[in-house]
TORTORBA-491513 format. One record per residue (C-alpha): x negated, y negated, z. Coordinates in steps of 0.25 Angstrom, whole numbers. Last residue first. Example, Ala and Ser with C-alpha at 12.3 -4.5 7.8 and 13.67 -1.06 7.14 Angstrom:
2
+-------+-------+-------+
!     x !     y !     z !
+-------+-------+-------+
!   -55 !     4 !    29 !
!   -49 !    18 !    31 !
+-------+-------+-------+
***
This chain:
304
+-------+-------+-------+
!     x !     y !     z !
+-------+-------+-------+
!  -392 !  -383 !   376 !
!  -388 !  -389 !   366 !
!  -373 !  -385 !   367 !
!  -374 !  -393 !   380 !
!  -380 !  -405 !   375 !
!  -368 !  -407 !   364 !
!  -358 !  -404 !   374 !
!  -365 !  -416 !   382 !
!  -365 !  -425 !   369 !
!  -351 !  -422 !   365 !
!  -346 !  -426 !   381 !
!  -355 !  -438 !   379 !
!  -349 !  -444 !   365 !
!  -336 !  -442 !   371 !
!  -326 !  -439 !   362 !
!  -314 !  -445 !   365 !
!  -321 !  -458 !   360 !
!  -324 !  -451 !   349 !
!  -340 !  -449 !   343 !
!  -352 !  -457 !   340 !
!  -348 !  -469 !   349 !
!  -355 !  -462 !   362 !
!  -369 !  -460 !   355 !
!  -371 !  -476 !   360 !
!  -372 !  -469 !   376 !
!  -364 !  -476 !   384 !
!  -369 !  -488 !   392 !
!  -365 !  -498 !   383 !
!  -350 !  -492 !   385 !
!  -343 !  -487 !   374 !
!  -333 !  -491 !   364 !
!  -341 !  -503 !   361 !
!  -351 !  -493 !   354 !
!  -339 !  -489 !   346 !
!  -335 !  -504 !   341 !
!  -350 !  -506 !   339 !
!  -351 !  -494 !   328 !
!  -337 !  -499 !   322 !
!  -341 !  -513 !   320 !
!  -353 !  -511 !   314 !
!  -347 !  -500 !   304 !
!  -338 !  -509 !   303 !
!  -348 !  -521 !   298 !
!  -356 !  -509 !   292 !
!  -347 !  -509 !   280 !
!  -336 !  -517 !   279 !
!  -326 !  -510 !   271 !
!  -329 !  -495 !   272 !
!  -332 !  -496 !   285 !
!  -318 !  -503 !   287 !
!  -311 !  -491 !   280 !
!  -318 !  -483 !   288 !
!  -315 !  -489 !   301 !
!  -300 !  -490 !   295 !
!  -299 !  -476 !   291 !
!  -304 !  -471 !   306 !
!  -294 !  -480 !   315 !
!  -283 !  -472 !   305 !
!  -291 !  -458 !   308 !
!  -289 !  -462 !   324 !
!  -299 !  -453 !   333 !
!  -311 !  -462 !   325 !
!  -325 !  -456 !   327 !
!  -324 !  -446 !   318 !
!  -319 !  -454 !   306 !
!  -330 !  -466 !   311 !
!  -340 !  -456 !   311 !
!  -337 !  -452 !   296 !
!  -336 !  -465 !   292 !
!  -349 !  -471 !   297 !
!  -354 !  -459 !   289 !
!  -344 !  -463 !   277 !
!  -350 !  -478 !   279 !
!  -363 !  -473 !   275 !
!  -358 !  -465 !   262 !
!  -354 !  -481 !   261 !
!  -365 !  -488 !   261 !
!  -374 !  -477 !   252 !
!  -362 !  -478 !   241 !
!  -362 !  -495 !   243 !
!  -378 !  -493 !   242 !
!  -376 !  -486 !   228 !
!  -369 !  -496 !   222 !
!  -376 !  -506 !   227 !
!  -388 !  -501 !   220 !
!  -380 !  -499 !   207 !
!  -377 !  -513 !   206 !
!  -363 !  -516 !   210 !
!  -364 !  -532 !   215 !
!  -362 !  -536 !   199 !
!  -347 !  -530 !   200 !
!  -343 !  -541 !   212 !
!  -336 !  -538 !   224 !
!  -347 !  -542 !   234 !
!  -341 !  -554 !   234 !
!  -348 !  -567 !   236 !
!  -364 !  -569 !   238 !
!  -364 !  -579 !   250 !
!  -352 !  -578 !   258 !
!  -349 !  -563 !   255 !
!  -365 !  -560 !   259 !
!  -364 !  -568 !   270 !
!  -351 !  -562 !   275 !
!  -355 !  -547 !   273 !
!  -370 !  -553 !   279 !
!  -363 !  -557 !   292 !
!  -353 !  -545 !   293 !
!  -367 !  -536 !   291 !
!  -375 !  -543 !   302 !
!  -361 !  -543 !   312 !
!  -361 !  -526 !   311 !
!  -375 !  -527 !   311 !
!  -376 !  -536 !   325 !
!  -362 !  -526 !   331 !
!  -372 !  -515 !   327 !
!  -383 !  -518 !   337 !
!  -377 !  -525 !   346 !
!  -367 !  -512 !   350 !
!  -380 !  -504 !   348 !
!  -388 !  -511 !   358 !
!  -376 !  -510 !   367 !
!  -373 !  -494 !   364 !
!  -390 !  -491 !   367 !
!  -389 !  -498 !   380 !
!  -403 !  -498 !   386 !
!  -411 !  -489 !   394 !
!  -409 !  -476 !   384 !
!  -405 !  -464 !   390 !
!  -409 !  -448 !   385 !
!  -397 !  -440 !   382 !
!  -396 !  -430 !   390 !
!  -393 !  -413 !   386 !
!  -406 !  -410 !   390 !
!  -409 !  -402 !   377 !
!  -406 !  -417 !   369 !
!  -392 !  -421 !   362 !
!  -391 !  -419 !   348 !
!  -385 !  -431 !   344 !
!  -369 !  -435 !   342 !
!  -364 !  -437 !   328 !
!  -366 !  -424 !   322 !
!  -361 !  -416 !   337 !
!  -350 !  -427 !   336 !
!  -344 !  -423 !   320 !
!  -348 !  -410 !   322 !
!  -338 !  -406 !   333 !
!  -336 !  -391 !   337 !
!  -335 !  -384 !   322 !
!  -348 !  -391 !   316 !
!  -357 !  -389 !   332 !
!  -354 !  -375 !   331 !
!  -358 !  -374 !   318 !
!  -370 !  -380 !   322 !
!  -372 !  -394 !   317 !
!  -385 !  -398 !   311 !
!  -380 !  -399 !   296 !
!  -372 !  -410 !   300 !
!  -383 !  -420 !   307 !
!  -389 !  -416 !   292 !
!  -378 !  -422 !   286 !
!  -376 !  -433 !   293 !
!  -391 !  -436 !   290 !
!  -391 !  -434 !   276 !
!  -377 !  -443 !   274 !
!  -385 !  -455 !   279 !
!  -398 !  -453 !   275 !
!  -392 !  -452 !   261 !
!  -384 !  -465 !   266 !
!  -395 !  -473 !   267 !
!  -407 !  -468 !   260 !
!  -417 !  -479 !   266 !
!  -411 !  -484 !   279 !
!  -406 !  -470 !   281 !
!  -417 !  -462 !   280 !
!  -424 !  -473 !   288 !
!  -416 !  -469 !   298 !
!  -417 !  -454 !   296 !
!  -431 !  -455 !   298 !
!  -431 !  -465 !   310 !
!  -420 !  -455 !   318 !
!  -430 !  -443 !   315 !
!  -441 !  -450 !   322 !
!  -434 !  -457 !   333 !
!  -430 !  -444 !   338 !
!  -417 !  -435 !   339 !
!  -409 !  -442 !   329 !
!  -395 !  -443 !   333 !
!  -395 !  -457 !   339 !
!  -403 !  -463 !   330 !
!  -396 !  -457 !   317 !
!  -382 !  -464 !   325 !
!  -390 !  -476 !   323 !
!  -398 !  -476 !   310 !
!  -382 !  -473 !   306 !
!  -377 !  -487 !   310 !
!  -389 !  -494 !   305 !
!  -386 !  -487 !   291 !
!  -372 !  -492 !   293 !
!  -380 !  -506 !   294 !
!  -388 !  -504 !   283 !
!  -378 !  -503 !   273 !
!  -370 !  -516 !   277 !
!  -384 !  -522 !   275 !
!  -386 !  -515 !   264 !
!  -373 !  -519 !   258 !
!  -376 !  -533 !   261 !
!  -389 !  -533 !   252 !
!  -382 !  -528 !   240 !
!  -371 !  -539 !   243 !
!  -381 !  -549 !   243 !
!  -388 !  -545 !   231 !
!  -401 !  -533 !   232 !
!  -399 !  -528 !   218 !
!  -408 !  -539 !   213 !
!  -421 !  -537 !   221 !
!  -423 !  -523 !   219 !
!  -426 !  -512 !   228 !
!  -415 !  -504 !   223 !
!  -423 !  -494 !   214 !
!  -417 !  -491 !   200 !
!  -404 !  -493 !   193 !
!  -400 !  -480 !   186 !
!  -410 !  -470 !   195 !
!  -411 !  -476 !   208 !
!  -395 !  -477 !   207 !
!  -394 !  -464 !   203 !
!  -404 !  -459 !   215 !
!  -395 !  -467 !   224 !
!  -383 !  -463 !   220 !
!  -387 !  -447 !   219 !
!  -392 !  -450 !   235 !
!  -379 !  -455 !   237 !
!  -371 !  -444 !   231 !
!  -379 !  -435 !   240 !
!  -377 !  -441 !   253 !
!  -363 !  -443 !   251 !
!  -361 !  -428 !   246 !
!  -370 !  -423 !   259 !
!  -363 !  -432 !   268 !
!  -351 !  -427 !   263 !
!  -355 !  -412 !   265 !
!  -359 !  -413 !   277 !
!  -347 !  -419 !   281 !
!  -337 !  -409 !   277 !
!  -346 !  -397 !   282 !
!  -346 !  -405 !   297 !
!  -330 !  -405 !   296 !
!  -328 !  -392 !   292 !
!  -315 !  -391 !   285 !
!  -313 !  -374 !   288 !
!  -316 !  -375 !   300 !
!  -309 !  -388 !   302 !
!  -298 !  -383 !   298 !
!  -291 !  -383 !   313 !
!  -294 !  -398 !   314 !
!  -285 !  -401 !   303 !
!  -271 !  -399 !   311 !
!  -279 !  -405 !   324 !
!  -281 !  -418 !   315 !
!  -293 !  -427 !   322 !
!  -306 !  -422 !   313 !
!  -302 !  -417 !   302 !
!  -291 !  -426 !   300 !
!  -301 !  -439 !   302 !
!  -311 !  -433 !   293 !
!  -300 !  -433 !   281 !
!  -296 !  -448 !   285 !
!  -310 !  -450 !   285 !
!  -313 !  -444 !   270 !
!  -302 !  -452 !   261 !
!  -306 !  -464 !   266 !
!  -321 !  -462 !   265 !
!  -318 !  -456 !   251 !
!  -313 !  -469 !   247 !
!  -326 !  -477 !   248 !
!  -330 !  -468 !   235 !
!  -324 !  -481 !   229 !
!  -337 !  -491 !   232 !
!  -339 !  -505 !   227 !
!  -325 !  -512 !   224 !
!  -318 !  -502 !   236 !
!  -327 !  -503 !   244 !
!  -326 !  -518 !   243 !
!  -312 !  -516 !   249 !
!  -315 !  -522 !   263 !
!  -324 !  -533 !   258 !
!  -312 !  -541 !   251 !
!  -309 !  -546 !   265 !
!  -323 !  -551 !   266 !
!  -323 !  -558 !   253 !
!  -311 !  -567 !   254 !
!  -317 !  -570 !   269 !
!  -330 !  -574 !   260 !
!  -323 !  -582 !   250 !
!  -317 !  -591 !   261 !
!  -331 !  -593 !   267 !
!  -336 !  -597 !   251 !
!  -325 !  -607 !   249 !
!  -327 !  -612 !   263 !
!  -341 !  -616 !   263 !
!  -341 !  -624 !   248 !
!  -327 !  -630 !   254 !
!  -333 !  -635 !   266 !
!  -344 !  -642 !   258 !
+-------+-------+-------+
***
């Protein structure tokens, strides 16, 4: 009996350190990412590279791949509606298909949160959520884009990267109070998903083996690792901005490319801990040098 129980624990460890490279196996275009951040990290800390920024426009660069991402995506989608028909069918959703959407689902969580934050109303902020629950990374790529296309071009040449992040603060100038702690509940709330998809990774590595297996390739997977992972380049993209060090940069990516929500989890709660529970939850948007606040007041003031 101890033997039946350790053969499949130990086969599990094996597993989990094989996880890192499972991009590798199941989606290549992976390597853009590590090619991308390095080159956002120039632009954005070289003061050699800083002068072309005119000419090398941050905000046009982004728009446009959110809009390719966002476009190559929905071409997947409607391919794969086409050639293998609707998803909502009982054999395609296996252990490891059901993994990835809990992995999925959780960056999704990650996003609903910042859309939260910047949406104006509950009304707007409930559409695009439920944009992103069902088009996924579509949604995702839509939205950034749209927060993109809002800038001045004053705004673009100043600091686009925390006037996109950061919401449009009201005519008064004050951001209205909540009662409770928005940075504790938030600190619970993502430390619980981050633990939920380590325990279902484990489970499902315990109880259905390896996800390094040709069989596990439908064309619906597919597709859903292409929707995860044009998710993990918004993560990405925030990540690159909100790291002064490009080598601390390439290794959160690396490890969002690797395990998924787990790091994204782990990243989000690390930054909340940065701050007090007091503090506004806004405050992990942009650098630590960078004070969320001061951003928020210059903000207010070239509002009114």
């Amino acid at each position: 009996e101890d033997a039946s129980l350790i053969f499949p624990l130990k086969q599990a460890i094996c597993d989990v350190v094989l996880w890192c490279p499972r991009v590798i196996y199941l989606f290549p275009g992976h390597t853009l990412l590590l090619l991308f951040v390095p080159s956002f990290l120039l632009l954005q800390n070289s003061p050699y590279l800083q002068l072309s920024m005119a000419t090398i426009s941050l905000p046009n660069g982004l728009k446009t791949l959110f809009t390719v991402l966002g476009a190559l995506m929905l071409a997947l989608l409607l391919y794969t509606l086409i050639t293998d028909g609707f998803p909502f069918r009982k054999e395609l959703l296996t252990p490891w298909m059901a993994a990835t959407l809990v992995d999925f689902y959780i960056n999704v969580a990650i996003l609903s949160a910042w859309v939260v934050y910047k949406e104006a109303n509950w009304v707007s902020s409930i559409i695009w959520i439920i944009l992103l629950i069902s088009l996924g990374s579509i949604a995702t790529s839509a939205y950034i884009v749209v927060q993109f296309l809002k800038l001045s071009s004053q705004e673009s040449s100043q600091d686009p990267m925390t006037y996109v992040l950061l919401r449009h603060p009201h005519k008064s100038g004050i951001e209205p109070k909540t009662k409770c702690s928005v940075v504790a509940i938030l600190r619970i709330l993502f430390s619980v998903l981050g633990v939920v998809m380590l325990g279902t990774l484990v489970y499902t590595l315990v109880t259905d083996g390896s996800p390094f297996r040709t069989e596990l390739l439908t064309p619906w997977m597919q597709a859903t690792l292409v929707d995860f992972y044009i998710n993990v380049v918004a993560l990405a993209v925030w990540v690159a901005y909100k790291e002064s060090n490009w080598i601390y940069a390439v290794l959160w990516v690396i490890l969002l490319i690797c395990f998924g929500s787990i790091t994204s989890c782990i990243y989000v709660v690390w930054q909340l801990f940065q701050i007090s529970y007091q503090d506004p939850a806004y405050l992990i948007l942009v650098h630590h040098n960078d004070r969320a606040e001061n951003k928020y007041k210059e903000i207010s003031a070239d509002a009114t």
